[in-house]
ZAMARGU-4260 file (C-alpha; in steps of 0.2 Angstrom, whole numbers, plus 5000, padded with zeros to 4 digits):
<rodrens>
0) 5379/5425/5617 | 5397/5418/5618 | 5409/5420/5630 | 5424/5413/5623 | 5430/5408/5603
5) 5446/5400/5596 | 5456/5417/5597 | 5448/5422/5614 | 5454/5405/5620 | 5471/5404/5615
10) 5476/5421/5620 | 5467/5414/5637 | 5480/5402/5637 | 5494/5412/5633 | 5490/5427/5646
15) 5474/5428/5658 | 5474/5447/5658 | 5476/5448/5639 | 5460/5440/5637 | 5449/5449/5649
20) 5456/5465/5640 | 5451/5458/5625 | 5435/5453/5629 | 5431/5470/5641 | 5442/5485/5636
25) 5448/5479/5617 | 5451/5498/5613 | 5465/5498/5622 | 5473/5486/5609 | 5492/5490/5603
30) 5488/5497/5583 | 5488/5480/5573 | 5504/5480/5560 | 5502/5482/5543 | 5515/5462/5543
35) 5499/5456/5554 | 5488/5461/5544 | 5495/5455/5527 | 5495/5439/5535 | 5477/5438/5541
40) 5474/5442/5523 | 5485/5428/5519 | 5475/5415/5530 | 5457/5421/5524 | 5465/5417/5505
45) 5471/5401/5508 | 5455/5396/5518 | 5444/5402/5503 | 5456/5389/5491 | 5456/5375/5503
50) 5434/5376/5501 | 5438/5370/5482 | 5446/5353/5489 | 5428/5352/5496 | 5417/5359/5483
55) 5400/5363/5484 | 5398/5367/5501 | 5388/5380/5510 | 5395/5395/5515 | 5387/5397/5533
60) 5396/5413/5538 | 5388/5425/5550 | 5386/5444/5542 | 5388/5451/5558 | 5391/5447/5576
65) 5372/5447/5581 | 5369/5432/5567 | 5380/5420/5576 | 5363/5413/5588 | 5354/5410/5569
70) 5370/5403/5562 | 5374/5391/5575 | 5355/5383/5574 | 5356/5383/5554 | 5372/5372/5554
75) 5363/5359/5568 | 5350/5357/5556 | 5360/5357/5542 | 5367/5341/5553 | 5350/5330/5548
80) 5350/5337/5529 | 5354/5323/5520 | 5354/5334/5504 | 5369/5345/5512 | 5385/5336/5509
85) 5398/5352/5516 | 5397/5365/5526 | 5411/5380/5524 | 5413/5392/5542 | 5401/5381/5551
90) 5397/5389/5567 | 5393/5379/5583 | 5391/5384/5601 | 5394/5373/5617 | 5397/5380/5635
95) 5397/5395/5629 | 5408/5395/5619 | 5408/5397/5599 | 5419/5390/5585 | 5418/5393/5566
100) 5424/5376/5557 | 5433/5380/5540 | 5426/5363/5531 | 5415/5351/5538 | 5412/5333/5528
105) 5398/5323/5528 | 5404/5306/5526 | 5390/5293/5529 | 5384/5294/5545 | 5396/5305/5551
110) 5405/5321/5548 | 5425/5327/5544 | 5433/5338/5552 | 5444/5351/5543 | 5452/5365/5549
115) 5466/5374/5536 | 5481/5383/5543 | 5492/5394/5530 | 5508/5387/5533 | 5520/5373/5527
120) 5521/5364/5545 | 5508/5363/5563 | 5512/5373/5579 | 5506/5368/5595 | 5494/5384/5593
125) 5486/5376/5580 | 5485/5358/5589 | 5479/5367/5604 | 5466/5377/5593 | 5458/5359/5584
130) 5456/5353/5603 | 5444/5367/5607 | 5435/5363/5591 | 5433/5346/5595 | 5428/5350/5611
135) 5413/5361/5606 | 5410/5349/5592 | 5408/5335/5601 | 5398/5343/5615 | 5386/5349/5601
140) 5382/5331/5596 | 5391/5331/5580 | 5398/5312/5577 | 5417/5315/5569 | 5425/5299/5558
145) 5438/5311/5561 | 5446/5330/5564 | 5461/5335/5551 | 5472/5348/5551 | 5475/5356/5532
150) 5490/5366/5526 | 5502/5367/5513 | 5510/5356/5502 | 5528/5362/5502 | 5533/5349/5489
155) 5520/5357/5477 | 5524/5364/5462 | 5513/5373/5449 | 5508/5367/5433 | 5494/5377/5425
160) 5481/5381/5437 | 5480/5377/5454 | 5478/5357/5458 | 5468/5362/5475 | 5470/5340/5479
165) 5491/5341/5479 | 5492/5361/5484 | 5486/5354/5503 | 5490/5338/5512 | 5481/5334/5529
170) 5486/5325/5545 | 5472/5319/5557 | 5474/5327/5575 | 5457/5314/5581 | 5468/5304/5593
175) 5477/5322/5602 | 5460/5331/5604 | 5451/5317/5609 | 5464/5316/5622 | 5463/5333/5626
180) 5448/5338/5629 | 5449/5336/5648 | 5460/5347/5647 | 5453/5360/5637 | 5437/5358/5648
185) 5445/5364/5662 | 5453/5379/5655 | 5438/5384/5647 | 5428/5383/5665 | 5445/5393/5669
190) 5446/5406/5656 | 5427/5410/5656 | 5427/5413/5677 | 5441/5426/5670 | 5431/5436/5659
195) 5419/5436/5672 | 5428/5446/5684 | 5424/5461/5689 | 5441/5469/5687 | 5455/5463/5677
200) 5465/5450/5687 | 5483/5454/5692 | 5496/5446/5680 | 5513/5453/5681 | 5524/5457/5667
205) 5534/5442/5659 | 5539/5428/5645 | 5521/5428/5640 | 5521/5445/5634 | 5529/5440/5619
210) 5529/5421/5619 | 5522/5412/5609 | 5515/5427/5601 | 5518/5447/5603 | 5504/5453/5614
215) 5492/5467/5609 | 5491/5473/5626 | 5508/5477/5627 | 5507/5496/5625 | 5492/5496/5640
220) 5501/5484/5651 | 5522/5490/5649 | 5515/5509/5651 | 5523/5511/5669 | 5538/5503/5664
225) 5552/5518/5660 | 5557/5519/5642 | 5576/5514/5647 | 5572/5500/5657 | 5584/5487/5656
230) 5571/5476/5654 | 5572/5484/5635 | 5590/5475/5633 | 5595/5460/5624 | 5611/5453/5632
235) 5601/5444/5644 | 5587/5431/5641 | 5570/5439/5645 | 5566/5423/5658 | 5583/5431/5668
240) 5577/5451/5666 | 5562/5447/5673 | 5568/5435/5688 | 5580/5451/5691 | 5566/5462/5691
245) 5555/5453/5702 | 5566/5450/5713 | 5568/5469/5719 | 5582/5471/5705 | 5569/5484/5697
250) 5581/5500/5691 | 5595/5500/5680 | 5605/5508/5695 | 5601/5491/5704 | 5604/5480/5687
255) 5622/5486/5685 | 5626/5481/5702 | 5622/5465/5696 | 5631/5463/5681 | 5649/5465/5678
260) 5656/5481/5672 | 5663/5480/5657 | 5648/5467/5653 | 5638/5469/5638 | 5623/5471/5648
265) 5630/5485/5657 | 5635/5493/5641 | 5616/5492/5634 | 5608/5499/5649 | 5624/5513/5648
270) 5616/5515/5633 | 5601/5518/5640 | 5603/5530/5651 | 5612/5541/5638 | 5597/5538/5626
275) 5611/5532/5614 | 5618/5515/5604 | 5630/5502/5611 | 5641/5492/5598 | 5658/5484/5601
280) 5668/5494/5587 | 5683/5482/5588 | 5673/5469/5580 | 5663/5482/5569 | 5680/5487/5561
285) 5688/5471/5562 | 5675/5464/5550 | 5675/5480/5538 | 5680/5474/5521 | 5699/5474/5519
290) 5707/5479/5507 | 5695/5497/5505 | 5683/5493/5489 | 5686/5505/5476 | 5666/5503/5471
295) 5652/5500/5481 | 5633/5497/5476 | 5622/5498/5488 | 5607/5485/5484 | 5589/5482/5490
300) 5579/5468/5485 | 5559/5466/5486 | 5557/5447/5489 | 5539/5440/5486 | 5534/5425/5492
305) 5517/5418/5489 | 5509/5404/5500 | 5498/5400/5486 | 5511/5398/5472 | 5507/5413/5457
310) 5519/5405/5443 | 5521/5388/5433 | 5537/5380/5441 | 5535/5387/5458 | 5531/5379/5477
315) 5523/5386/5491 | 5531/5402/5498 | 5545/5399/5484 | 5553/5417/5483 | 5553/5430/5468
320) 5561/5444/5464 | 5546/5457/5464 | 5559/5473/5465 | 5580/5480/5468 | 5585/5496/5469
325) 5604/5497/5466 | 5614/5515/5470 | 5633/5514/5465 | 5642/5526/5474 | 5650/5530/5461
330) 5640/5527/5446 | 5633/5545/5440 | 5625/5539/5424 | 5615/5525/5431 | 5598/5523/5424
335) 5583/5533/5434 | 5567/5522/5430 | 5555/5537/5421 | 5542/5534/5432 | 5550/5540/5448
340) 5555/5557/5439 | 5536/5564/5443 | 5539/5559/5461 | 5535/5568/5478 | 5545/5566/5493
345) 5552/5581/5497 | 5571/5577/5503 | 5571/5561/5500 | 5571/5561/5482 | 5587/5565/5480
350) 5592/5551/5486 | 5588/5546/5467 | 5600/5552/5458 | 5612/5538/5452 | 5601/5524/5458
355) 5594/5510/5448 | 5575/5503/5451 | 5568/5490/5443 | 5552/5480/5446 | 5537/5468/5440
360) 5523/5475/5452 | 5511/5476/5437 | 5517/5459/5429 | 5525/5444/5443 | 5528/5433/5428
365) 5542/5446/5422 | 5553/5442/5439 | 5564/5434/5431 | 5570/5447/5419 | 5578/5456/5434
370) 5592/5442/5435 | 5601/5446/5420 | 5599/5464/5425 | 5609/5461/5442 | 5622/5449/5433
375) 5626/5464/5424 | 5624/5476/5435 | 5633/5470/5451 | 5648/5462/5441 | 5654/5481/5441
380) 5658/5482/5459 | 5668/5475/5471 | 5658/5473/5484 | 5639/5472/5488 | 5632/5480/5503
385) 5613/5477/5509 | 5604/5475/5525 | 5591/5461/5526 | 5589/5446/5541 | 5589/5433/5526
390) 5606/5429/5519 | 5607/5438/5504 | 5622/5427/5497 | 5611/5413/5498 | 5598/5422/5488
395) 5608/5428/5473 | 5617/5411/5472 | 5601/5402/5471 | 5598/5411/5457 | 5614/5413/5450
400) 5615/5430/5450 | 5633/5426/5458 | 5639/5411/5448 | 5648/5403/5465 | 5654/5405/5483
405) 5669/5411/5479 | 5662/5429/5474 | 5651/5428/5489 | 5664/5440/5499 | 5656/5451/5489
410) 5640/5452/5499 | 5643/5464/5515 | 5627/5463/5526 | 5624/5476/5540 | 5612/5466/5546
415) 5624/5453/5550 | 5638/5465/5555 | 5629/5474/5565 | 5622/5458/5574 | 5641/5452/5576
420) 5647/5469/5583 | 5634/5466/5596 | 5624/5483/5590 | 5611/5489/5603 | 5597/5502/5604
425) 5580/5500/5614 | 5571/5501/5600 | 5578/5485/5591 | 5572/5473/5607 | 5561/5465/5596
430) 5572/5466/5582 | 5582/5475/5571 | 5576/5482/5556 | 5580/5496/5545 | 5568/5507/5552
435) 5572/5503/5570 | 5592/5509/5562 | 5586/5524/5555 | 5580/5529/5573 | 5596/5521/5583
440) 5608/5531/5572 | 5601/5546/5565 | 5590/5551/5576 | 5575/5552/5564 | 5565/5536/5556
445) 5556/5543/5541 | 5553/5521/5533 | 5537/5515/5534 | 5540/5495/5539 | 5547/5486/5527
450) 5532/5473/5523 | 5522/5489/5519 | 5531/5490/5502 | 5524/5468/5499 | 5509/5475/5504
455) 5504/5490/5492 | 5517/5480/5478 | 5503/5468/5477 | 5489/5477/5479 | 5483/5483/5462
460) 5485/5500/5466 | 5495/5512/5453 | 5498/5525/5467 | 5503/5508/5479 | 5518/5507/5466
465) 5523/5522/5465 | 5523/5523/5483 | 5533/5507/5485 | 5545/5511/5472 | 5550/5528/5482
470) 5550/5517/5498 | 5564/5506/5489 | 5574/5519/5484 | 5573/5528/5503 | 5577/5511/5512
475) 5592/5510/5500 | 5598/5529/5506 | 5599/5523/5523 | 5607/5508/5517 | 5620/5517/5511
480) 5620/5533/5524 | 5621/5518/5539 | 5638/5509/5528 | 5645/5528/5525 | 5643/5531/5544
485) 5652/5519/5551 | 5665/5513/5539 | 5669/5529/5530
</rodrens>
């Protein structure tokens, strides 16, 4: 069997220990979230697409683990069959370590390489990852006219069904990973001594932990480190909190004798030790909106975006709007979508009463009906609060749901405020979301995460609706209980 793969190897690279968890005590695995998931989904979809650019092929995927030794000998002699043209997941094995191709091409008396990434642009992960494959392809034997990297065509736009040949566009990596695979011999002689420890090697806390991507052993490996640490803040880089800490500055008694005062490092890890929030309220209120609205709605948009475009007219990750719910605090005879009236969640509900939900889970093509229902809608208030990391302005202009910048002032962002007024609490160190909010301020976080509500919105699920139409309207309460709470 196998001692490494492309996902064994570049978490290899990224953290040593990370992959000799993996590969000896993967049960100690942080729970996987339900974004990462969605976009795993996401990559296995656009794979299965990028095949019809390729059609014909055979589909050479292992059912099970234990297939991968009967795989791996099908696909070398699949290399002699003249009769097979294509080959989709073709597994090959080389110094004990095994790859899973996403296309391979016959193309005369050699092969293309093809391996599909679900994005619009190529990271240095996905460079790094073709490199492996070339390195176990060509120490397999298999003669490349060249090794391509395929992903999406941003400048695509649907018209009728799906044009597989302009959806993708392809850039050949042959000249990097040929010039690579020194490289990546060496670290796979490296990473494969590592798994063969017999205890998992000493790697201390650091940037790797999150960079390039959030480890899943973080739960295992941050378990000694106290709750409050001040290696939880966010003032200072994480390259500085960690020279501090190893460096003997290892308390948050010892930190604050390193910063200043009245710094904002010292008021987060304050914050800390009081199990509180830190936020500079003489920024907070000197962006509050002046004069005091006399109406408020409080809005929550759903946005999809699909990497495989769903609708005529639309590109690659081009946004929709798959949902609102808008709560006017003073608007007592809005509209209460019927469906929400047979509801369960307890106190929650309430929250209902006087808000406005809207939505095209059952039917995208509908999305656009929900513009004219804004225009209307929002052209009754005076200003617009949300909380969302995208700029909402930006959205409702693109779809000129407000006509021009000078109504923008409308839009009031918590997100944005609350990233100006310097807001802190340990649980938003890696990032702030409503959620994470609810918890900072109220003491209580009864959201489920926000891509939860994409998920089961697009799942086909009746009950999935339902629940992501309660979801809406909660994460809208809080919207409106965080504005209330500070401003009011």
């Amino acid at each position: 069997m196998h001692i490494l793969s492309k996902s064994t190897y570049i978490k290899g690279l990224q953290c040593e220990k990370a992959l000799y968890m993996q590969k000896k005590h993967p049960y100690l695995r942080d729970k996987l979230s339900i974004e990462q998931r969605a976009k795993f989904q996401r990559g296995t979809d656009v794979g299965m697409l990028a095949h019809e650019v390729f059609p014909g092929g055979i589909d050479m995927s292992p059912n099970s683990p234990s297939q991968f030794p009967k795989k791996a000998a099908e696909t070398l002699a699949n290399l002699s069959n003249p009769e097979v043209k294509v080959m989709y997941e073709a597994v090959f094995q080389f110094n004990d370590t095994l790859i899973m191709l996403d296309i391979l091409v016959r193309d005369g008396d050699q092969w293309l390489a093809v391996e599909v990434k679900s994005s619009m642009r190529l990271s240095d992960t996905y460079y790094n990852d073709a490199a492996l494959q070339y390195y176990v392809l060509h120490g397999c034997g298999v003669p490349l006219s060249d090794f391509r990297l395929m992903y999406l065509n941003g400048d695509y736009v649907k018209d009728g069904p799906i044009d597989v040949q302009h959806l993708f566009k392809m850039e050949s990596v042959m000249d990097y990973v040929v010039e690579r695979e020194a490289f990546v011999a060496k670290n796979v002689e490296r990473l494969k001594a590592v798994v063969a420890l017999p205890h998992s090697p000493v790697v201390n806390i650091g940037t790797q932990c999150h960079n390039p991507y959030p480890c899943d052993f973080q739960g295992h490996c941050w378990k000694l480190i106290p709750k409050n640490s001040f290696l939880f803040t966010t003032a200072m880089d994480d390259e500085m909190l960690f020279q501090c800490y190893f460096n003997g500055v290892n308390t948050n008694a010892k930190m604050l004798q390193q910063v200043e005062p009245d710094s904002e490092e010292a008021h987060q890890i304050e914050a800390l030790e009081t199990n509180s929030y830190y936020i500079d309220y003489k920024t907070l209120y000197s962006l509050a909106p002046q004069p005091k609205p006399k109406s408020v709605a409080f809005l929550n948009l759903l946005l999809n975006r699909p990497a495989v475009p769903e609708l005529d007219g639309t590109r690659p990750y081009e946004e929709m709007i798959l949902a609102f719910a808008l709560q006017g605090e003073h608007e007592h005879d809005a509209a209460i979508d019927p469906r929400l009236r047979t509801s369960q969640r307890g106190d929650d509900m309430a929250a209902a009463e006087g808000c406005f939900v809207w939505d095209c889970f059952e039917d995208h093509s509908r999305w656009k009906e929900a513009i004219p229902l804004l225009i209307e809608k929002l052209s009754h208030y005076e200003l617009i609060v949300c909380f969302t990391p995208q700029n909402l302005s930006t959205t409702l202009l693109r779809h000129e749901i407000i006509q021009n910048q000078t109504v923008g002032h409308k839009v009031f962002n918590l997100y944005d405020i609350l990233q100006e007024a310097r807001f802190y609490h340990p649980a938003i160190k890696r990032g702030l979301t409503l959620q994470r909010l609810e918890t900072a301020l109220f003491d209580e976080a009864k959201l489920f995460e926000h891509s939860r509500i994409l998920v089961e919105a697009t799942s086909n699920d009746l009950l999935g609706y339902q629940q992501a139409r309660e979801d809406l309207i909660a994460e809208n309460e809080i919207v409106a209980k965080t504005y209330q709470h500070l401003f009011k």
